[in-house]
C-alpha positions in Angstrom: -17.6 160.6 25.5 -18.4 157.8 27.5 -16.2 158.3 30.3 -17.7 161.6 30.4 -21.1 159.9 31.4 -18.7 157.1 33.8 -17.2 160.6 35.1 -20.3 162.3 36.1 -21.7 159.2 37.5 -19.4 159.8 40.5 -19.5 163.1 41.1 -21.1 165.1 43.8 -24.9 166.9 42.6 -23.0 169.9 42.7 -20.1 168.6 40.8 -22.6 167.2 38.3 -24.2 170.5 37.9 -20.8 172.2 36.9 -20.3 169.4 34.6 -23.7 169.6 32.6 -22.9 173.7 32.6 -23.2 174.6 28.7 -19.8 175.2 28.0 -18.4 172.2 29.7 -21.0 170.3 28.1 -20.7 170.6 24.8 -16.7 170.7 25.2 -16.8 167.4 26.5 -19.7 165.9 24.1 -19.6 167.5 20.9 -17.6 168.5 18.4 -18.1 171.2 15.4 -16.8 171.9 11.5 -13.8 173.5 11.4 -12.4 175.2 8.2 -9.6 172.9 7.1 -9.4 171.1 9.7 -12.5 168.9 10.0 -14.7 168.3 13.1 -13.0 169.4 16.6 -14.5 170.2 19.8 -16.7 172.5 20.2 -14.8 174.2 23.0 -16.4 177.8 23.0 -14.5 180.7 21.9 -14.0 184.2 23.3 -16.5 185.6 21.4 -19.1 182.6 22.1 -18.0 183.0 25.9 -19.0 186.4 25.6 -22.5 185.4 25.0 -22.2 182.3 27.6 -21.3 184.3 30.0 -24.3 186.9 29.8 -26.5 183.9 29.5 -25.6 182.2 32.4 -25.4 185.4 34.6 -28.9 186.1 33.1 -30.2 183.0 33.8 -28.9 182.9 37.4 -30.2 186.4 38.3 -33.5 186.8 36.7 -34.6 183.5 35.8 -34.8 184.1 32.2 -32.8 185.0 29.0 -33.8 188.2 26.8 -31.1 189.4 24.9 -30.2 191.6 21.7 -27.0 190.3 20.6 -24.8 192.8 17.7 -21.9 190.9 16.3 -18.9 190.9 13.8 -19.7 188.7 10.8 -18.8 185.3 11.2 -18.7 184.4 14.4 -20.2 181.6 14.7 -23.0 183.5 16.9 -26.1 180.7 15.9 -23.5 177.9 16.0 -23.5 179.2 19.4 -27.0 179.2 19.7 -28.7 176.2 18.1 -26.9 174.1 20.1 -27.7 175.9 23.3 -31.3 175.2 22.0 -31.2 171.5 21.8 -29.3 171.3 25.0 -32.5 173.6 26.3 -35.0 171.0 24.7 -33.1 168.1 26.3 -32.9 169.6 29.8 -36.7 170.7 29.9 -40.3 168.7 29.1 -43.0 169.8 27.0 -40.4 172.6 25.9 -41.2 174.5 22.7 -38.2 176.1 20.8 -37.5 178.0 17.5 -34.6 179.1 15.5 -35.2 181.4 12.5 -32.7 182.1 10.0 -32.6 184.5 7.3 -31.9 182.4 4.3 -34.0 179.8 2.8 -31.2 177.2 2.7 -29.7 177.5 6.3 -32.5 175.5 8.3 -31.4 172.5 6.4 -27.9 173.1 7.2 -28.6 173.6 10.4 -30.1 170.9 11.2 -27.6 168.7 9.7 -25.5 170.3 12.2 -27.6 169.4 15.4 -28.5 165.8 13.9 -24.7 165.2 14.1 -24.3 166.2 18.0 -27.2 164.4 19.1 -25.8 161.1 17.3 -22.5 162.0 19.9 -24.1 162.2 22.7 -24.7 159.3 25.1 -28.0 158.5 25.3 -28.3 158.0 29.0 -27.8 162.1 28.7 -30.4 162.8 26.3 -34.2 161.7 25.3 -34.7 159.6 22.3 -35.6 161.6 19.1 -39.1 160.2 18.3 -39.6 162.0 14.7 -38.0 164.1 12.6 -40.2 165.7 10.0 -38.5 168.6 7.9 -36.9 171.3 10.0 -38.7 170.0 13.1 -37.2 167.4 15.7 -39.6 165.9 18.7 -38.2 164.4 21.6 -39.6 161.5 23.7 -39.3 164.2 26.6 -42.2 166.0 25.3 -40.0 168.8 23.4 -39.6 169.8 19.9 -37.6 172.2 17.8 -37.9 173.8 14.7 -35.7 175.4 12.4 -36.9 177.5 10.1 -36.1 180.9 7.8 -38.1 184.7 7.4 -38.4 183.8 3.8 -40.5 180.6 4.7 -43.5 179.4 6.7 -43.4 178.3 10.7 -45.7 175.5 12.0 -47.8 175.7 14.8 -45.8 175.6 18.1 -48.6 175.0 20.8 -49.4 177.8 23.7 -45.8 178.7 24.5 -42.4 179.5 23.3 -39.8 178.3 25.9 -36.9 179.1 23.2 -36.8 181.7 20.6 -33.5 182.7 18.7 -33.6 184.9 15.7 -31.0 185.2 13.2 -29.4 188.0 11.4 -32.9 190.2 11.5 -30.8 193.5 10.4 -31.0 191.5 6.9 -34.4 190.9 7.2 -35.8 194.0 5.7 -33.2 193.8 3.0 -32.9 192.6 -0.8 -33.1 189.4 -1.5 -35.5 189.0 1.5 -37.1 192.5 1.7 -39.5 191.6 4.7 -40.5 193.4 7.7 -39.3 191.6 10.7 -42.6 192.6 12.8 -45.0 191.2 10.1 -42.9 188.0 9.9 -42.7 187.2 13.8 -46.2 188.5 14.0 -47.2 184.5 14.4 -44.8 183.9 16.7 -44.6 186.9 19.1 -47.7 186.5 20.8 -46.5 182.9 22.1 -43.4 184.4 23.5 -44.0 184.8 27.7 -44.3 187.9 29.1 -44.5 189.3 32.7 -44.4 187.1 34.6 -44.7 183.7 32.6 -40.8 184.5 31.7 -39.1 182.8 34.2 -37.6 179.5 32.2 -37.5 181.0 29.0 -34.9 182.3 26.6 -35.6 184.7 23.6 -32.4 185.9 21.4 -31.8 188.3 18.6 -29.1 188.6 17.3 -27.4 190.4 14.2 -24.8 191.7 12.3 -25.9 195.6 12.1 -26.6 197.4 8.7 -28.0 200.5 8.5 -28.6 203.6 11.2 -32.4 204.1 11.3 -33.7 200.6 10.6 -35.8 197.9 12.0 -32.4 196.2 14.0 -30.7 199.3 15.0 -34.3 200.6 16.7 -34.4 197.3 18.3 -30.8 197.5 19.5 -31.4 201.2 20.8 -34.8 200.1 22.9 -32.0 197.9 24.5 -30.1 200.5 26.1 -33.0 201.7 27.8 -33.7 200.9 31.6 -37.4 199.7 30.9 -36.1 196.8 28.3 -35.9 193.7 29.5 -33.9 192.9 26.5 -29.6 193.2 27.5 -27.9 194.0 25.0 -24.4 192.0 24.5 -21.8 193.3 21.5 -19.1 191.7 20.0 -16.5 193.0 18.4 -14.3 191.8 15.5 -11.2 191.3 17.5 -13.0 188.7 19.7 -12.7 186.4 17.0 -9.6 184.1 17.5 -9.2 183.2 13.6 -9.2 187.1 12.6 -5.1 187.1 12.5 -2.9 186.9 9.6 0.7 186.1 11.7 2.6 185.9 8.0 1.9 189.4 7.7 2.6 190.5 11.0 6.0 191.8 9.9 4.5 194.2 7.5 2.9 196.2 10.6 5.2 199.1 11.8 3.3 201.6 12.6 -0.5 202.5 13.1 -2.6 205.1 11.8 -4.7 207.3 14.1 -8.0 204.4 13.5 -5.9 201.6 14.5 -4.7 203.6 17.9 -8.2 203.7 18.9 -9.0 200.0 17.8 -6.4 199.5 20.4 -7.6 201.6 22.9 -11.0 200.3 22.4 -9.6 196.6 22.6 -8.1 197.4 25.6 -11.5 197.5 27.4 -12.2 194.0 26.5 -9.1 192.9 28.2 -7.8 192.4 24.6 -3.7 193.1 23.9 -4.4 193.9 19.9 -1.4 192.1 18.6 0.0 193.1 14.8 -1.2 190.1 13.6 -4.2 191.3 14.1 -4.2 194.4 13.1 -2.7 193.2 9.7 -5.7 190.6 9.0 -7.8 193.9 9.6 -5.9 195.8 6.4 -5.8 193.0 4.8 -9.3 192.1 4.7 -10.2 195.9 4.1 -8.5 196.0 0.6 -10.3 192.8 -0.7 -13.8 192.6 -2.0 -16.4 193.0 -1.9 -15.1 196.3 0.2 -12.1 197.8 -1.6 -10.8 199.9 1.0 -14.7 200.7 1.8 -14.0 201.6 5.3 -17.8 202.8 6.5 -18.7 199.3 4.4 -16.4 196.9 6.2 -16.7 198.6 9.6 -20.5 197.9 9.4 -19.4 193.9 9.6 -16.5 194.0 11.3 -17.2 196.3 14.2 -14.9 197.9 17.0 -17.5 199.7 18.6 -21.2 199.9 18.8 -21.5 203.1 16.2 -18.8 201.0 13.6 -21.5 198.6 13.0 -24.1 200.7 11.8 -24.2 202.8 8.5 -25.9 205.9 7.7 -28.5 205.5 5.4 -28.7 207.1 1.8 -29.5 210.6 1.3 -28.3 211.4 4.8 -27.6 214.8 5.6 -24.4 214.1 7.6 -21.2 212.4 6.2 -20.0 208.9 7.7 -16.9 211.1 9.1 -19.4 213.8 10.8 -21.5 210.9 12.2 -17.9 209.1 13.8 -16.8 213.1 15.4 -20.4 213.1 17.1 -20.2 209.5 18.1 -16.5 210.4 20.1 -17.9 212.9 22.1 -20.4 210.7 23.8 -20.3 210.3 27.4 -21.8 208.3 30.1 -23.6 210.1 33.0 -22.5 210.4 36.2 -26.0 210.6 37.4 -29.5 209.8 35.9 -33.0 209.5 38.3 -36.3 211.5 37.9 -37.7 215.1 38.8 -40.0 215.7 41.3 -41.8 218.0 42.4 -45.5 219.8 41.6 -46.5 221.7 38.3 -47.3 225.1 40.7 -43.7 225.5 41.8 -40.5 224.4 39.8 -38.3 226.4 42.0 -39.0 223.8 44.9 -38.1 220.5 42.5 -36.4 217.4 43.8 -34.3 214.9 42.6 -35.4 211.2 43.5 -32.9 209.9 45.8 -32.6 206.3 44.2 -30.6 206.9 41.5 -29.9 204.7 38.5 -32.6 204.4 36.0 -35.6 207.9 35.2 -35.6 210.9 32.8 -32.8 212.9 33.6 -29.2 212.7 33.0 -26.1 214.2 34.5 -22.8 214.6 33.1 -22.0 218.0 35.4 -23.8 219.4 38.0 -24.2 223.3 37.8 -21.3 225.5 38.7 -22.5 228.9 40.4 -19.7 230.5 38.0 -21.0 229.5 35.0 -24.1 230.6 32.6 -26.2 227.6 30.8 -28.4 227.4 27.6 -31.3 225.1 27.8 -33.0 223.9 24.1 -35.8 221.6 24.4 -38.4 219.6 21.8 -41.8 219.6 22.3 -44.3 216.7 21.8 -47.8 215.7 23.1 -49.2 212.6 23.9 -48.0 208.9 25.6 -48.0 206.7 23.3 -45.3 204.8 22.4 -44.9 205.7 18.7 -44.9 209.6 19.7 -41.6 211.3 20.0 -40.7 212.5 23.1 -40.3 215.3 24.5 -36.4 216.1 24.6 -34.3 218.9 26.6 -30.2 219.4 26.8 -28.5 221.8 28.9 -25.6 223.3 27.5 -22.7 225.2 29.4 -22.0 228.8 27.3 -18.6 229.0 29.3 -17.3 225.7 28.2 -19.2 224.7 24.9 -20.4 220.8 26.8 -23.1 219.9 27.5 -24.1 219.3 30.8 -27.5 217.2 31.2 -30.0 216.2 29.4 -33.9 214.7 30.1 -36.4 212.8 28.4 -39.6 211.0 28.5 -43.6 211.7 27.2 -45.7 214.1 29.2 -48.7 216.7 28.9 -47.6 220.1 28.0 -47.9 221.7 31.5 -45.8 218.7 32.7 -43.2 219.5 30.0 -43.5 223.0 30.6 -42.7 222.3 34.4 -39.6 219.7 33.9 -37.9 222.6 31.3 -38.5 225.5 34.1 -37.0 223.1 37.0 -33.9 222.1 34.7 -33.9 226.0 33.8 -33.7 227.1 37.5 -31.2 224.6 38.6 -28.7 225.2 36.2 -28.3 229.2 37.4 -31.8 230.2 36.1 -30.2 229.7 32.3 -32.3 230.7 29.1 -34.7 228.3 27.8 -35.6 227.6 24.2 -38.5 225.1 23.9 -40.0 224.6 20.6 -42.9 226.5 20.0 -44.9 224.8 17.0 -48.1 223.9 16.9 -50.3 222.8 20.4 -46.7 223.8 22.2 -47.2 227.4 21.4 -50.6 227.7 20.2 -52.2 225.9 23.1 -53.9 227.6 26.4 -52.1 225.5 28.2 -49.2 224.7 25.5 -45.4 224.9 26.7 -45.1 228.5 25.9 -48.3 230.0 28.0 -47.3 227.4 30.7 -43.9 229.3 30.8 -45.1 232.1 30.8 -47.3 232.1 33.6 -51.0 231.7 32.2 -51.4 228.2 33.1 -50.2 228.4 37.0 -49.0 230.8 39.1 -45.6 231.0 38.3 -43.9 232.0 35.0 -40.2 231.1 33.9 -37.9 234.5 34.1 -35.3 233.7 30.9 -37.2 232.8 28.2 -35.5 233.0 24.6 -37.1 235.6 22.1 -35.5 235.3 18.6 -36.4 238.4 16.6 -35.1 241.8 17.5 -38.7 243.5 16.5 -40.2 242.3 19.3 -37.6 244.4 21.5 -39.8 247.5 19.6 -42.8 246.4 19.8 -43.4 244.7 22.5 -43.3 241.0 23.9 -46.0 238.7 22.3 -46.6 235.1 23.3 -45.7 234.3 19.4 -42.1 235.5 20.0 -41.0 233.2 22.7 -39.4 230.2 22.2 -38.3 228.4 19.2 -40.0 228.2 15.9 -38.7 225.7 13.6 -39.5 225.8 9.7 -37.5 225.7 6.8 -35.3 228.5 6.8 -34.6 228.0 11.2 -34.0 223.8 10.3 -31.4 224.7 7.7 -29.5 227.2 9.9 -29.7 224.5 12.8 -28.3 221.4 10.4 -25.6 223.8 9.1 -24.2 225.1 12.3 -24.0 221.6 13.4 -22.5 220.3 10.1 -19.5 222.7 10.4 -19.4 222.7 14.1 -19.1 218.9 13.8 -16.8 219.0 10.6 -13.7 220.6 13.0 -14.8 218.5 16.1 -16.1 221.5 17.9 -19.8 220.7 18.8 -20.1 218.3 21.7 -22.7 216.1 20.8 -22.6 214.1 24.3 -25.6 212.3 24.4 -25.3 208.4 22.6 -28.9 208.8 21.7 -28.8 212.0 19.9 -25.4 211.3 18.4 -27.0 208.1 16.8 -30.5 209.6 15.8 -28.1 212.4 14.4 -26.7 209.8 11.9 -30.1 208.4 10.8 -30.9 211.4 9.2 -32.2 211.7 5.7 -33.8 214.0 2.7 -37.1 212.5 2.3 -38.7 211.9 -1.3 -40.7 215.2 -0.4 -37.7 217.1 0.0 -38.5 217.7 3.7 -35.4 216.7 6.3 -35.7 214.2 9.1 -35.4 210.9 10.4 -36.8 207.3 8.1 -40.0 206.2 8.5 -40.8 204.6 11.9 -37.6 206.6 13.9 -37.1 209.7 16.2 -35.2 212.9 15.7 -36.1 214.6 19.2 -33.3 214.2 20.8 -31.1 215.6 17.5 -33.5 218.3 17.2 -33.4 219.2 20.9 -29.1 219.2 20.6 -29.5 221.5 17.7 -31.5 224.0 19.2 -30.0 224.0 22.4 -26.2 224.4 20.8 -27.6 226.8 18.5 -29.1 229.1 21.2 -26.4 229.0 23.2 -24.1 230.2 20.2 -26.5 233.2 19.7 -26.7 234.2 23.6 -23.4 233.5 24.1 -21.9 236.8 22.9 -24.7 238.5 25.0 -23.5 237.1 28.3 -21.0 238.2 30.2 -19.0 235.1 31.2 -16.8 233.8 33.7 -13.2 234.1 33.0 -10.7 232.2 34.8 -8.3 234.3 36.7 -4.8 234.8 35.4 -2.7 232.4 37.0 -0.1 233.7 39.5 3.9 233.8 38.6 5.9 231.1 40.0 6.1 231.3 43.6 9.2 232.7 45.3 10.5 230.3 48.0 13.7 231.6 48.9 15.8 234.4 49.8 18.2 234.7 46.5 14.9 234.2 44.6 13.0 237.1 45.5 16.6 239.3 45.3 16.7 237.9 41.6 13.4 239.4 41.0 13.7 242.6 42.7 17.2 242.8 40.3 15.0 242.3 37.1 12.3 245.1 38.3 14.8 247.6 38.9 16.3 246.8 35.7 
């Protein structure tokens, strides 16, 4: 350790730089408990490296550290991290940082832990520690850091948190702890910097996941949006070095139809899955507390995102119709905004700088083809409303072919459905009519039909047959959900999805679609606190275009040609066979 110190002494400032980098840091400085083996270096591991990496890349090209972090159980994510917190508190003055665990018994443990490494590091590379009282450790730099759990109390940290890192906050809101996760960082949240008092500061959550629906997986879906300044970074179980079992290797000889996508999926990390692997994987899945649990033991040891979340009880589709709707998601190949004015949808734009906005493109409209819009109707901005929700769905090939989101007034909605409408070949449109949507002057419905502005939408869906007799009224456009219409929805989509035949396409939807549940009043929808718009808009929109389908006459491919003659004795062979 000290001829690290001698080493850096000599080197260049940009050489020293490299040298005081995290992960060459703490390699050369530090060591870490290692099961059976006693203390070795703490030389990172894939999986930490995953996390390194996105921090450093972070902190080079914003400034600043937010991240969401979903992991495979054990490892060694907050190893990981309170270390990168003391190295924060060493390398900064006046710096504030937290660490909060979920047990009772781990801020002890962990500070153990970071007690040892500062006793290993030279103290020409550190400040002295002045105090240490409980979980909390003051430097003579002006920093301090606690360590502290949801099922205890925090001190006060001053103005500012410079570091925050929460741990394992799916389990928050759990037995034994049972606590919301907002109520418990309500201290702390406000003393976290925002705009733009971020730069130099680091905030971290990161988890194992549990359930679709709660208080982590919301938090680790507002990731993947644009507007979130939180990244989110997941690791799966194969990035774990230790999870091999090379004795049983032998046993491996061939794979089942899940472990030939665990390979595939590896793959994309750069990751040869070896039988080793794959053996500690059946292995582990036979003992407890799983017992061949597979929805159980995916959840904490994840190959993909959708692995590492359950659906919760009472939900309405299986764990094997929730994995069929995950595999049909599909990135876009374009998203941006439409733009335009409310009086004329025909004349819409599509913002040229695309990238981040409301709508998304998986195909752009074929001129052959007919399309099926479905769309969910909501009211309002504010954040906890659901938002308004439209897919587009191709009747010649089943897909679907875009979708768009976001919160608007009724006319504006009305608008955004019409322009979608009209660009993909002037296709029928199903918004949901209940409540202001359809009962409104200027609801969805009127707006569509031409009260509102001067323009009405020409292909509007109209369920029941009576209204062919007697008459169009406004009440019979659109679609009116209520008991009876929801159950025919969730049922098409059950069996659709059952034989891998509905294309759920969307990651949003698909996930919302697995959240869920039978309430304690009987009534069918997603937990407390979630959305279901973007499920309910799939379902009406597949289901529509199931019922118009039939009722359209569709493009056909042409029958494809013979084999081509190219030669003389071939076209004499063929005039042979007619004559015959």
């Amino acid at each position: 350790m000290n001829e690290f110190l001698s080493r850096i002494e000599n080197l260049t400032p940009d050489e020293a730089q490299e040298a005081l980098r995290f992960a060459n840091w703490c390699a050369a400085l530090w060591t870490v408990e290692s099961k059976g083996r006693g203390r070795v270096p703490f030389v990172l591991t894939p999986a930490q490296r995953i996390l390194d990496e996105v921090y450093e890349r972070m902190w080079r090209e914003k400034g600043y550290v937010r991240m969401n972090v979903l992991k495979c159980r054990q490892m060694a994510a907050s190893t990981y991290w309170i270390r990168r917190a003391l190295q924060y508190m060493w390398f900064n003055e006046a710096a504030n940082g937290i660490s909060i665990a979920h047990e009772l018994a781990l801020p002890g443990n962990w500070i153990h832990k970071v007690r040892w490494n500062i006793t290993e590091t030279p103290l020409a590379l550190r400040p002295n520690l002045t105090s240490e009282q409980g979980h909390e450790l003051r430097f003579s730099n002006g920093s301090r850091y606690y360590i502290g759990s949801a099922q205890g109390k925090f001190p006060g940290m001053g103005d500012t948190l410079h570091f925050v890192h929460v741990s394992e906050a799916g389990r928050w809101d759990k037995p034994p702890i049972s606590k919301n996760p907002d109520e418990v960082l309500i201290p702390l949240t406000p003393a976290i910097p925002t705009g733009m008092d971020v730069k130099g500061t680091v905030a971290v959550y990161e988890s194992t996941g549990v359930m679709v629906g709660d208080w982590w997986h919301g938090k680790w879906m507002s990731g993947k949006e644009s507007e979130d300044e939180y990244e989110n970074v997941f690791v799966p179980w194969f990035l774990v070095h230790t999870y091999r079992r090379d004795d049983l290797a032998g046993d491996v000889l061939d794979l089942s139809p899940d472990e030939q996508a665990m390979v595939k999926e590896a793959a994309r990390f750069d990751v040869d899955l070896s039988h080793a692997q794959i053996a500690w994987h059946r292995n582990e899945l036979r003992q407890p507390p799983y017992y061949g649990n597979l929805d159980e033991f995916r959840a904490e040891y994840p190959t993909t995102e959708g692995d590492a979340f359950m659906s919760p009880g009472l939900s309405i589709y299986t764990p094997e119709q929730a994995r069929n709707a995950r595999e049909t998601v599909r990135d876009p190949v374009w998203r941006g905004n439409l733009l335009g004015v409310e009086n004329a949808p025909s004349q819409r734009q599509l913002s040229e700088n695309a990238g981040s906005g409301e709508f998304y493109v998986l195909e752009w409209p074929d001129e052959r083809y007919h399309y099926a819009v479905g769309a969910d109707c909501m009211w309002g901005r504010k954040k906890e409303n659901d938002w308004d929700y439209l897919h587009v769905e191709c009747l010649e090939t089943g897909k679907v072919v875009a979708w768009c989101k976001g919160q608007y007034t009724m006319p504006e909605w009305a608008w955004k459905i019409a322009a979608v409408g009209l660009l993909y070949n002037e296709a029928v449109v199903a918004p949901e009519r209940n409540a202001q949507a359809g009962a409104a002057v200027d609801g969805v419905i009127n707006t569509l039909l031409g009260h509102v502005y001067g323009w009405s939408y020409p292909n509007i869906w109209v369920r029941s047959n009576d209204a062919k007799l007697r008459g169009y009224r406004p009440e019979d456009y659109g679609w009116y959900t209520d008991n009876a219409s929801k159950g025919q929805l969730i049922a098409f989509s059950q069996g659709q999805t059952d034989i891998k035949a509905f294309d759920w396409a969307d990651e949003e939807a698909a996930a919302q679609m697995a959240t869920i549940i039978r309430k304690e009043d009987n009534s069918i929808g997603a937990p407390e606190g979630a959305h279901d718009d973007g499920w309910m808009s799939r379902l009406i929109t597949a289901y529509v275009a199931q019922r118009v389908r039939p009722q359209t006459p569709l493009y056909v491919d042409p029958k494809p040609r013979g084999p081509v003659m190219t030669s003389l004795q071939d076209r004499i062979a063929r005039m042979i066979e007619d004559d015959q």
